[in-house]
N, C-alpha and C positions, 0 to 999 in steps of 0.2 A: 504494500500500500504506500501511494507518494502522498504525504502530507506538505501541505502550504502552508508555510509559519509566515507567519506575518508580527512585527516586532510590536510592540504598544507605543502608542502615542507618548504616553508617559513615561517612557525609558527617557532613559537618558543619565545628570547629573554630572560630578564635576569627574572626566575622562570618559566619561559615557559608561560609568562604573554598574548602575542601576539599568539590565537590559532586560525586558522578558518578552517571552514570543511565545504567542498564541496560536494552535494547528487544531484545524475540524478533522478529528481521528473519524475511525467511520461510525455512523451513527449510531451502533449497539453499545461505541466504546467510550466518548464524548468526548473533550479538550483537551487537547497537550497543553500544559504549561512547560517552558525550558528557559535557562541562560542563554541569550543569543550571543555571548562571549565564548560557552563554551558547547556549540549544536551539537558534538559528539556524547555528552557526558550525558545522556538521556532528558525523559522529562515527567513529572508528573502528569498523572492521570485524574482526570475530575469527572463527573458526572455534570448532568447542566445544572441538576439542582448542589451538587456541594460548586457547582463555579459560581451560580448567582449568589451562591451564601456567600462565600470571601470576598466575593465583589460589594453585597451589600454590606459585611462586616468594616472594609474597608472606608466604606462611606460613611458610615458612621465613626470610626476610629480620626479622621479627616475634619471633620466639622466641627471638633471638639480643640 
């Protein structure tokens, strides 16, 4: 299977130290998360609902 990582808007910070990329695994498997520093070193696996929880945990960790 060719996954398309695509890096996050929000990466970045000072040397571009903070990088992550996001890949539509196939649909029974759900999101790659990885280091787009290091695309070999694998990546985590999320489901959509544990990706919208860290996305919305993050959003609130943010606002505060």
């Amino acid at each position: 299977m060719i996954v398309k990582w695509r890096k996050s808007s929000f990466s970045g910070g000072a040397d571009d130290q903070h990088c992550v990329e996001l890949g539509c695994l196939a649909p029974e498997v759900g999101i790659g998360v990885r280091d787009s520093k290091n695309p070999d070193g694998g990546h985590l696996t999320l489901t959509p609902a544990q990706f919208t929880d860290i996305i919305n945990q993050l959003k609130r960790h943010t606002e505060h």
